[in-house]
N, C-alpha and C positions, 0 to 999 in steps of 0.2 A: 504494500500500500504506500510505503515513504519512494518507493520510484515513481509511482501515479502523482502523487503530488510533485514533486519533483519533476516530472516530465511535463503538469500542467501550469507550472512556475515558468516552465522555459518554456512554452508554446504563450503562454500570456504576456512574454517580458517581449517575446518576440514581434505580437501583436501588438504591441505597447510602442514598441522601438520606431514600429511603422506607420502606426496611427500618430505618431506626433510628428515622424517627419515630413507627413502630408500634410499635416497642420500648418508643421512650419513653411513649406513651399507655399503652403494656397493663402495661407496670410499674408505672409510679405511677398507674392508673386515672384519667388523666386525662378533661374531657369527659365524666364522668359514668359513663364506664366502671370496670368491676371489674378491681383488679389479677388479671394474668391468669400463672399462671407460663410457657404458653411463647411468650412475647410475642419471643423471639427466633429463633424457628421460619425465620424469613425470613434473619435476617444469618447463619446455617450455612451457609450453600450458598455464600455472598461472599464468607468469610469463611475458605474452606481454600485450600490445606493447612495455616495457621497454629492454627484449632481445636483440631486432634490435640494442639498443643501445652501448653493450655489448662488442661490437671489437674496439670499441675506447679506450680501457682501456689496461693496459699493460695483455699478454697473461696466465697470472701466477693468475691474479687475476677473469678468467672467471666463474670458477667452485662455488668460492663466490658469484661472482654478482648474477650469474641465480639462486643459492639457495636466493638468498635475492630478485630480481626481485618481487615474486610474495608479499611479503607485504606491495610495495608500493601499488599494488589491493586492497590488506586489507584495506591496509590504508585509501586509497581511496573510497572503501564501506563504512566505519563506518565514514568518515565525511560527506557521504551522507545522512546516517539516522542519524545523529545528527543535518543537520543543513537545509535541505530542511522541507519548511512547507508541511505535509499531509493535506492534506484534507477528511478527510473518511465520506464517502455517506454509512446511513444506506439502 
């Protein structure tokens, strides 16, 4: 079970890695692209339940939060497989 989490730590970090760097392309039209406004279309889904929380915060700083949202998941993941006991059944 500590490789499943493990392996879905690294499929989510990876999901993570790429949903911001389309963030960051379509925000600041990087690469010739046009700033695009929902260039965070992808970090919403990574990104909850902490999203919901995201309108409490002054309006300027949402485009940050939602890119940063989904590492408290991260975060969240790897202190699960660091600190839960597995038990593995051959």
């Amino acid at each position: 079970m500590k490789r499943f989490v493990t392996i879905c730590l690294m499929v989510f970090s990876l999901l993570y890695a790429v949903a911001l760097g389309l963030f960051l392309i379509g925000n600041f039209g990087l690469f010739g692209n046009e700033p695009d406004p929902l260039a965070a279309v992808f970090l919403m889904p990574l990104g909850m339940p902490w999203n919901f929380w995201i309108d409490l915060f002054p309006e300027s700083t949402w485009p940050w939060l939602a890119a940063a949202a989904p590492s408290l998941n991260c975060a969240a993941l790897w202190i699960i497989s660091k600190t839960v006991r597995w038990h593995e059944t051959d």
